[in-house]
N, C-alpha and C positions, 0 to 999 in steps of 0.2 A: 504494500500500500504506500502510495506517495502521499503525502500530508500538505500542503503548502504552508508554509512556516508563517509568512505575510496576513493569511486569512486567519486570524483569530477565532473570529468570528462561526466558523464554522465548527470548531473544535467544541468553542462556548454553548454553543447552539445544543450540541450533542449531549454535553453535562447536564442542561438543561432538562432537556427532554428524558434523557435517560435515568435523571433522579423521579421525573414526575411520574415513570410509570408506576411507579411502587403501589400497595393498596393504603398505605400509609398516606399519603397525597389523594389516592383519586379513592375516596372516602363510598362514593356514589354506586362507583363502577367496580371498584376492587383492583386487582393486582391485572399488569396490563400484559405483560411476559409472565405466560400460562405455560408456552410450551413452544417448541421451536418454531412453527409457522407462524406465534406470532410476534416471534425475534427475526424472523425474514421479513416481517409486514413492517416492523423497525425499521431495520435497514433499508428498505425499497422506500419508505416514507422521509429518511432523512437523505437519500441519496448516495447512500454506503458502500461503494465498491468491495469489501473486503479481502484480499488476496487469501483469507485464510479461510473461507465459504467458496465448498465446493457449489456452482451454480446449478448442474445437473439435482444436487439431495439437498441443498441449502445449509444454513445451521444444524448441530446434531445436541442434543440433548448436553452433553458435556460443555458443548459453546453455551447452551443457554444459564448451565449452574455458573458458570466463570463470570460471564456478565452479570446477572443477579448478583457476586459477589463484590465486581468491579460495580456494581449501582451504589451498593450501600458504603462502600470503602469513596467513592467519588461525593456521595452527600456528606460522610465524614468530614472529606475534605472542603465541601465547600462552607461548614459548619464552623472552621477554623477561624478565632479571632485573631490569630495575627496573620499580617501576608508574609512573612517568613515562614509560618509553618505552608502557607497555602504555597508558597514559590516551591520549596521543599518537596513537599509532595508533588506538587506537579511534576518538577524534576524526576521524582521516583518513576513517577506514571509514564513519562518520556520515555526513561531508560531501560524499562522493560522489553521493547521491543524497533526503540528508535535506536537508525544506525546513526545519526549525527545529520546533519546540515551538508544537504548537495545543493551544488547552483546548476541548475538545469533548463534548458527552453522552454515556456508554456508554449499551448497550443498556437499564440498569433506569433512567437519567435520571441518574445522576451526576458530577459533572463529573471530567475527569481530563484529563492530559496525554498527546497524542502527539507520534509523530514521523510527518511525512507524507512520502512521499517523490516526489520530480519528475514527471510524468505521462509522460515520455519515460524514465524511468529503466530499465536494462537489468532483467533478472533478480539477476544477480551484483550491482549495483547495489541493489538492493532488499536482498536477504540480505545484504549489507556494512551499509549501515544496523541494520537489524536486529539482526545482531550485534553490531558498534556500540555501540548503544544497549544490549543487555544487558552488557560487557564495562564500560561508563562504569556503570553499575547493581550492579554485581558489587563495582568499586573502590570504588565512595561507601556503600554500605551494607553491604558486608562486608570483605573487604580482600585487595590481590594476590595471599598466601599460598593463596587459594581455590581459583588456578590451577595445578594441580597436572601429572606425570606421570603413570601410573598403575603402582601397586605392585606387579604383575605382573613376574616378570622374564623371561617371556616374551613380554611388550606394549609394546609404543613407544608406547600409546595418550597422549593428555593429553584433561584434563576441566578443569570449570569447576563446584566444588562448592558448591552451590549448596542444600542442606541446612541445617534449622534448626541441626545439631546440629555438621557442620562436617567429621565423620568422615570422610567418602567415601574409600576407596583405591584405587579401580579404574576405569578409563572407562567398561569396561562388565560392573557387577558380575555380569548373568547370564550374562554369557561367561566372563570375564575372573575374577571372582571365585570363581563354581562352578568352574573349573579347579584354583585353588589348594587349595578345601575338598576336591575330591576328591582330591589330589595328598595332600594332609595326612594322608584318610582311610582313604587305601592304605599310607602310610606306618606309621602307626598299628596297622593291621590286618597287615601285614608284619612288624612289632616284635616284636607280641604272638605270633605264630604262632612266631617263631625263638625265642622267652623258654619255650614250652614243649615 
């Protein structure tokens, strides 16, 4: 798997989502990786190339416990109130299966940096780098505070905000966010009907 070192963002992204599958977050719905088809539906929904998924059988049962274990080791991590332990960690999560920093052509010919990761590298392995690499991207060009909770007080969610603007209050604002605006908007609508 090639990483691109440059996109953070995509790493972040991945943290993100991959903490909020848990049943712990999705309160509602319960635990989102059930079973390998739907750590394939994962992957195919974030865009996950994985070198370590065979495409022919997909994920196998053993990919799916590694990641389950790399979920809750990555909320650990993003749980972390310093950003030294969070740099740290990340570091660890790189090294698992990143070979270092190549400068390589993108697809329109421009040079950029990745991260490559081991040709034996697991699954879990693969998206640890990955993450990784956008969590050390997240600290150096934005800053810890990016790691957030999510403002729901019905959500255990955590995100990694990743916005020009910095705002984000929710992990998953069109779950998580439409809840509250409609919660707001019954309230609202409740006020006003007892005021006349």
């Amino acid at each position: 798997m090639k990483v691109p070192f440059s996109d953070y963002t995509l790493g972040a992204g991945v943290a993100t989502a991959l903490v909020n599958t848990s049943a712990l977050v999705r309160r509602s719905t319960g635990e989102m990786l059930v079973d390998p088809p739907a750590l394939s539906r994962f992957l195919d929904e974030h865009r996950i190339a994985a070198d370590a998924v065979d495409p022919d059988r997909g994920p196998t049962q053993r990919d799916l416990t590694a990641v389950l274990a790399l979920r809750q080791e990555v909320r650990s991590l993003l749980e972390t109130d310093g950003e030294d332990r969070v740099a740290e960690g990340a570091n660890a999560l790189l090294a698992r299966a990143g070979t270092g920093p190549r400068l390589e052509r993108d697809a329109e010919g421009r040079w950029q940096w990745y991260v490559t990761t081991a040709s034996r590298a697991s699954l879990a392995e693969e998206l640890a780098a990955m993450i990784g690499t956008g969590l050390l991207g997240v600290l150096r060009t934005l800053a810890h505070d990016r790691i957030r909770h999510c403002a729901s007080p019905a959500c255990d969610g955590m995100f990694v905000d990743t916005s020009k603007a910095g705002r984000r209050r929710y992990c998953m604002p069109e779950l998580c966010g439409n809840r509250i605006n409609v919660a707001k908007h019954r309230a609202r609508r409740h006020s006003t009907s007892e005021t006349r």
